[in-house]
C-alpha positions in Angstrom: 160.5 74.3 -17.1 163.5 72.8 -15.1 162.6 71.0 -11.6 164.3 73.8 -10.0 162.2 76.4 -11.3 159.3 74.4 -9.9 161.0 74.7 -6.6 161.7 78.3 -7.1 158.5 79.2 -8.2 156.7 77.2 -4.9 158.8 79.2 -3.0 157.9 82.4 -4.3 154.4 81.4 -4.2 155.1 80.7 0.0 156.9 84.1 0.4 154.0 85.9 -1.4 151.4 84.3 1.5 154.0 84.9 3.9 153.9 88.8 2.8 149.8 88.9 3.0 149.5 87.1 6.4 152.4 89.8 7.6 149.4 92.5 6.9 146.8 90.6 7.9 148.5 90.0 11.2 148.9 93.7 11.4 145.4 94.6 10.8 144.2 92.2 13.2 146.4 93.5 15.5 145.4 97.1 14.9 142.2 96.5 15.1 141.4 99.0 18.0 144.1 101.6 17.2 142.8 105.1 16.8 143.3 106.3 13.0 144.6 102.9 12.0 144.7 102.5 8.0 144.6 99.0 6.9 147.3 97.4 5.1 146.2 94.8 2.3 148.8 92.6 -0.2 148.6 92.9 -3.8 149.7 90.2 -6.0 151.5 90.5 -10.0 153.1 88.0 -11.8 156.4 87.5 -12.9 156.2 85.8 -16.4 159.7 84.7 -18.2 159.9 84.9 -21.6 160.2 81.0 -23.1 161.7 79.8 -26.0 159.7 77.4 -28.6 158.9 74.4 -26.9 159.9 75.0 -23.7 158.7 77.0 -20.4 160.6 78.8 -18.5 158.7 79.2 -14.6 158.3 82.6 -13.3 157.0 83.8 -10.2 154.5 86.3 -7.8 155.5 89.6 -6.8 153.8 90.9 -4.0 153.3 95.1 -3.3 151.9 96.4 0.0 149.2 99.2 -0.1 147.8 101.0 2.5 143.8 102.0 2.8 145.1 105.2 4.2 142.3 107.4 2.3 139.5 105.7 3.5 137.6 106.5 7.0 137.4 104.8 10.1 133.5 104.9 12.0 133.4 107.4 14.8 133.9 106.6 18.4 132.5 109.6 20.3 134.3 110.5 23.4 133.8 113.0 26.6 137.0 114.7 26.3 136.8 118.0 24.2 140.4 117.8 23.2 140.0 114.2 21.5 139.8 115.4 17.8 138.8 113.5 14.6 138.8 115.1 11.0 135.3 114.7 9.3 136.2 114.6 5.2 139.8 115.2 4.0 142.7 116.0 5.5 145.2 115.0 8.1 146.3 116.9 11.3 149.9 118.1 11.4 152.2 116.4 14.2 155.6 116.7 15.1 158.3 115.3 17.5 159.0 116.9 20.7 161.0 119.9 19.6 159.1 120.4 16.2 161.8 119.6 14.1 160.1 116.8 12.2 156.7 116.7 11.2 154.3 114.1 9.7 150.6 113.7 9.6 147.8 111.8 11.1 144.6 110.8 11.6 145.2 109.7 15.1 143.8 112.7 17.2 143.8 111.0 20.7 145.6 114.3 22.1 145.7 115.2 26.0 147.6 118.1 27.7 151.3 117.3 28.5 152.4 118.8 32.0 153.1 121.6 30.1 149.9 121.8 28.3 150.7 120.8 24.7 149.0 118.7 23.4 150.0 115.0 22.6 148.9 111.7 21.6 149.6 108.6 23.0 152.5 108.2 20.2 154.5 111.1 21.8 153.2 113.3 18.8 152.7 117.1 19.5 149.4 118.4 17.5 150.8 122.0 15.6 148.7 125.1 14.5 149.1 128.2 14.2 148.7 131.2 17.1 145.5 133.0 17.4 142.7 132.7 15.4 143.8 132.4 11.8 141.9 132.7 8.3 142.8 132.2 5.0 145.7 130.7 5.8 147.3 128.0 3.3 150.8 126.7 2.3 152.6 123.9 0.8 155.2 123.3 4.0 154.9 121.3 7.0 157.1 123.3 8.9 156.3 126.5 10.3 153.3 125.6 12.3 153.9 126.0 16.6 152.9 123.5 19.3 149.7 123.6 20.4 149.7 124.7 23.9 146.6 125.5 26.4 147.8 126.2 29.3 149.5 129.7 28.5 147.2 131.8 29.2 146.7 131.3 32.5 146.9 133.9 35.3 147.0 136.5 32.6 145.3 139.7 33.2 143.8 141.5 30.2 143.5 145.6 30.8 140.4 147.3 29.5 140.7 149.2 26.2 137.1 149.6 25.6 133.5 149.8 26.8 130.1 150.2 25.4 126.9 152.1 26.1 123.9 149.6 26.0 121.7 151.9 27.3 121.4 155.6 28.7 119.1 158.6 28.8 120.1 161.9 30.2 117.2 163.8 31.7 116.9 167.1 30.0 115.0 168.4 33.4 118.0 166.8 35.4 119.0 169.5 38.7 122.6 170.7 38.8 124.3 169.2 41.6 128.0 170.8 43.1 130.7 169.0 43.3 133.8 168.2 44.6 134.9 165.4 43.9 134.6 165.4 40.4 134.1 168.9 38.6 132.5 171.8 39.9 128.6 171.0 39.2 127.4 168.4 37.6 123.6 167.0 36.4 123.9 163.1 36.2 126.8 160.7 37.6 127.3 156.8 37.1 130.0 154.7 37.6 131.7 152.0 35.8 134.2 149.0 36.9 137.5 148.8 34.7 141.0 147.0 35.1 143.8 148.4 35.0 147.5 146.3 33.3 147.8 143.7 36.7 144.3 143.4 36.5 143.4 145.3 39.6 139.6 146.4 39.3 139.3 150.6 39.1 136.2 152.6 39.8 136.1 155.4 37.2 132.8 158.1 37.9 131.4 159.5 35.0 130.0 162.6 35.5 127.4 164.5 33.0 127.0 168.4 32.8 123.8 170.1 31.2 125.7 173.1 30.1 123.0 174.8 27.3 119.9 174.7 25.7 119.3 176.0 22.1 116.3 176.0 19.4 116.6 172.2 18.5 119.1 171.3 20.3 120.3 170.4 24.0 124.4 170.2 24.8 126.2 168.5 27.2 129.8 167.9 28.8 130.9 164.6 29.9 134.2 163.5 31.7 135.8 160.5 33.5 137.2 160.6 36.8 139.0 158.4 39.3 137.1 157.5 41.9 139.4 156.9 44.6 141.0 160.3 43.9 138.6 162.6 42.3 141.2 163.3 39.6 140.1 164.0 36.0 141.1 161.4 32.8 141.3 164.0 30.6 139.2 166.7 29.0 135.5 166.5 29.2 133.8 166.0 25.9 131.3 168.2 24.5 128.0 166.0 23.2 125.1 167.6 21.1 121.2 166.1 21.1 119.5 166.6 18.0 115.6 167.5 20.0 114.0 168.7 16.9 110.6 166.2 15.7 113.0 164.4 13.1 115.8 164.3 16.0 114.4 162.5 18.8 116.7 163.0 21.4 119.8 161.2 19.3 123.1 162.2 18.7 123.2 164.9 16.7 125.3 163.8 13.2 128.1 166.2 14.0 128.7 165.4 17.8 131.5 163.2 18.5 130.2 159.2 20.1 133.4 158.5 21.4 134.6 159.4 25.0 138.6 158.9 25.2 140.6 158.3 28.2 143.2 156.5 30.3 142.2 153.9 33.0 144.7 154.4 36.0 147.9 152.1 36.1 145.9 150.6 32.8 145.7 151.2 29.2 144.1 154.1 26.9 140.2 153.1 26.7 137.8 154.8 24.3 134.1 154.6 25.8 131.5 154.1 23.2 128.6 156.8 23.7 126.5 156.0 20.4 123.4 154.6 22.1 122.8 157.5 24.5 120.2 159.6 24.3 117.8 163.0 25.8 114.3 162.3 25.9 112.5 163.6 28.8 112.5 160.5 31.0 114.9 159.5 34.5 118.2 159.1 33.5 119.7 155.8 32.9 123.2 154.2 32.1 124.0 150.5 31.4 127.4 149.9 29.8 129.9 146.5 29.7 133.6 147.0 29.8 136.5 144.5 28.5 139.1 143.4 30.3 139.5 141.3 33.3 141.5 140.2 36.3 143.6 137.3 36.3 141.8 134.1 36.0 142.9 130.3 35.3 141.5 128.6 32.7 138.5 126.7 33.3 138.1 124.6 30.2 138.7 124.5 26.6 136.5 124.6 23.8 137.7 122.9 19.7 135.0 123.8 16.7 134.6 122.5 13.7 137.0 125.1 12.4 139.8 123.8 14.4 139.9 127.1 16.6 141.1 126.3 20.3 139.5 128.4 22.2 140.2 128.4 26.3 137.4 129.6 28.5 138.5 131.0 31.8 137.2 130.8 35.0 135.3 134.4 35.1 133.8 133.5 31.9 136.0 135.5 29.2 136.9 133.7 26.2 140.3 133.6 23.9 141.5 132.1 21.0 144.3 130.4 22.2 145.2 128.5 18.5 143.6 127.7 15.0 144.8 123.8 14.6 145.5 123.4 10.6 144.5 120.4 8.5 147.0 119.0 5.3 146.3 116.8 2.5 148.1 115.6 -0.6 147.2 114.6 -4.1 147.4 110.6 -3.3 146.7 110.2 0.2 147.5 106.2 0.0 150.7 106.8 -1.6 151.8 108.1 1.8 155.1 106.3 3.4 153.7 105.4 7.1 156.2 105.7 9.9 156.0 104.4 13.2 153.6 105.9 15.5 150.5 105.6 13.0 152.0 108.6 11.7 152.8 109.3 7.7 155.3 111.2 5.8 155.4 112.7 1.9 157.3 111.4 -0.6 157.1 111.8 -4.8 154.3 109.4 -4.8 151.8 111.5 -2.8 152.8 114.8 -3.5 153.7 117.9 -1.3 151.1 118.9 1.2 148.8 121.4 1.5 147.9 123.2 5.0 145.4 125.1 5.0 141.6 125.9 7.5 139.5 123.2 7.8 136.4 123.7 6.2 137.9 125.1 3.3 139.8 124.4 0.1 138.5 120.7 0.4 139.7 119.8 3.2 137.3 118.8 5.7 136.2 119.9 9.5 137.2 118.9 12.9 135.1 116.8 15.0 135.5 117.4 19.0 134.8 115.1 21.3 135.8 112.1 18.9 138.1 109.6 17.5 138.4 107.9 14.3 138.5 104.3 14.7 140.5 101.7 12.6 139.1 101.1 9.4 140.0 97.1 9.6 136.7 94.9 8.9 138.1 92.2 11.5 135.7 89.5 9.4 137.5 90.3 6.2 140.6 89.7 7.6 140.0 86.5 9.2 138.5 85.5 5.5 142.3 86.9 4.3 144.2 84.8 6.9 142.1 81.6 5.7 143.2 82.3 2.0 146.7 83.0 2.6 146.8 79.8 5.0 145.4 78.1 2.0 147.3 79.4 -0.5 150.7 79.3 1.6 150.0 75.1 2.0 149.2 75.0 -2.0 152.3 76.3 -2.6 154.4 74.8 -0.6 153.0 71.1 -2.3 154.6 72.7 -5.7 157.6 73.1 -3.8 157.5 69.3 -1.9 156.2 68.1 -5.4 159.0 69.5 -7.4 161.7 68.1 -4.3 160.1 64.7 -4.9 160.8 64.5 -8.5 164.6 65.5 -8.1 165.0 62.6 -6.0 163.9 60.5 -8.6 166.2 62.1 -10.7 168.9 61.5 -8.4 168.2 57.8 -8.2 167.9 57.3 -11.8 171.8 56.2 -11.7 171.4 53.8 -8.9 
């Protein structure tokens, strides 16, 4: 072993606790950073072969790995759109115009001015549009920004409405019309909305028109009620009023009522729950639809659905957010902005629900917090202090005995 390999070797000893004070520095200083993944230094050596008699110094190599796969504590929150993922599984982020995506497990996200949503990185959370199932693929790309302010100021037409409740009276006096038809034996009235979200009165108007051995038969059609004009054809309805009957529908009578709501869409009234039994008549029925209405707040399960609740209570699915994993999570290259990409070592990801395929579930109204243990880095920077000044006596040892050397021809 020459005197210069002693130096050498001291040297690489000092650059090897240089490396692992670099990470522990970086841990220390990420400390409090949301989804942080702690980076520790691994140390191999670097034997030379040697021939008989002699040694030949080697050295320490030095590889960083990252902790990436294992969990931070949770730090719960009051904002619904702070996400954390509970299990495996990153979210999907991208750059402002989606044209580079990554993952993270960073999910500090707010509403941009436009309403996407983005973390304090400048990273735009992706999903897909709508509520989505079964969805899975082995790309990144693909996936839209997530967005929740779209919806707003959006009216949705009605296209259906259902009978909660109703009874026609089978003792119920004809009354003449106009408006409406000619005679009628029951009228109610229901509240649609038409394709700018206007509300529209629409009568409904029921006709006794005959009475046979087991059964009782009746017309029933839609009107506007600003106008008296007719929908569309009434429908003919048949009671089953025999003992096994009971006043139902009979099997062969239709149990839909179809129309068009004014200036609005075709709507199909659902009649299945009425009945004739000899009591007052009765009619309770809910309609979709609604007038435009801003949204009020916004609602992330553990499914990853983004759901925006607006301000006259109607709910939409505005996105499903997507989770991805890979086969070796800590062989992930991280980028700046706590972010990571995929290389050969981790394998392609997957993106798929949460909650299914292993990956895990979304957590609203929380953060992951760094998984540094502040105490076991301070323990680390004492070591590599330590180990940095053993070295570098190797190095000032070896230095010494050259100048001997030197002086040997003095």
């Amino acid at each position: 072993m020459s005197l210069y390999g002693v130096m050498r070797t001291g040297v690489s000893g000092m650059n090897a606790q240089s490396n692992k004070l670099s990470t522990v520095s970086d841990n220390i200083a990420n400390v409090n950073t949301t989804g942080y993944k702690r980076a520790s230094t691994e140390f191999s050596s670097l034997i030379l072969k040697s021939g008989s008699g002699n040694y030949d110094s080697g050295a320490v190599e030095t590889k960083v790995r990252y902790a990436i796969s294992d969990g931070g504590n949770t730090q719960y929150t009051t904002s619904t759109t702070d996400l954390r993922v509970q299990g495996n599984g990153f979210f999907v982020v991208s750059n402002a115009n989606n044209t580079q995506q990554y993952l993270t497990r960073a999910g500090s996200f707010v509403p941009d001015s436009q309403g996407n949503l983005v973390n304090g990185a400048g990273f735009y959370l992706l999903g897909q549009p709508g509520n989505v199932t079964n969805f899975s693929q082995n790309s990144l790309s693909g996936m839209q920004i997530v967005n929740i302010a779209q919806v707003s100021q959006v009216p949705v037409p009605s296209t259906a409405g259902t009978l909660t409740t109703g009874n026609l009276d089978p003792k119920a006096a004809v009354i003449a019309g106009p408006p409406g038809p000619a005679s009628y034996s029951s009228k109610s009235s229901i509240v649609a909305y038409n394709n700018i979200g206007q509300a529209v009165t629409l009568d409904v108007y029921m006709s006794h028109t005959a009475t046979a051995a087991g059964s009782d038969t009746w017309q029933i059609g839609v009107y506007d009620s600003a106008t008296g004009t007719s929908l569309g054809a009434a429908t003919t309805f048949t009671f089953d009023t025999t003992a096994a009957g009971r006043g139902a529908l009979a099997a062969a009578s239709p149990t839909g009522l179809a129309f068009t709501v004014p200036g609005g869409a075709a709507m199909t009234f659902d009649l299945s729950n009425l009945t004739q039994v000899g009591t007052d008549f009765s009619f309770k029925a809910t309609v979709n639809g609604s007038v435009p209405s801003a949204i009020d707040k916004v609602d992330i399960d553990d499914a990853g659905h983004v759901t925006a609740i607006l301000k006259n209570g109607q709910q939409l699915t505005l996105y499903t957010i997507m989770l991805a994993d890979v086969a070796s999570p800590d062989n992930l290259t991280p980028e700046p902005g706590n972010v990571y990409s995929t290389n050969m070592n981790s394998g392609n990801a997957q993106v798929g629900n949460a909650g299914t395929g292993g990956l895990g579930t979304i957590q609203s109204s929380a953060l992951e917090d760094s998984n540094v243990d502040l105490a076991d880095e301070l323990t680390g920077m004492i070591e590599a202090q330590r180990g940095f000044t053993a070295n570098s006596k190797s190095f000032q040892t070896g230095s010494d005995l050259l100048d001997v050397v030197v002086n040997l021809k003095r």
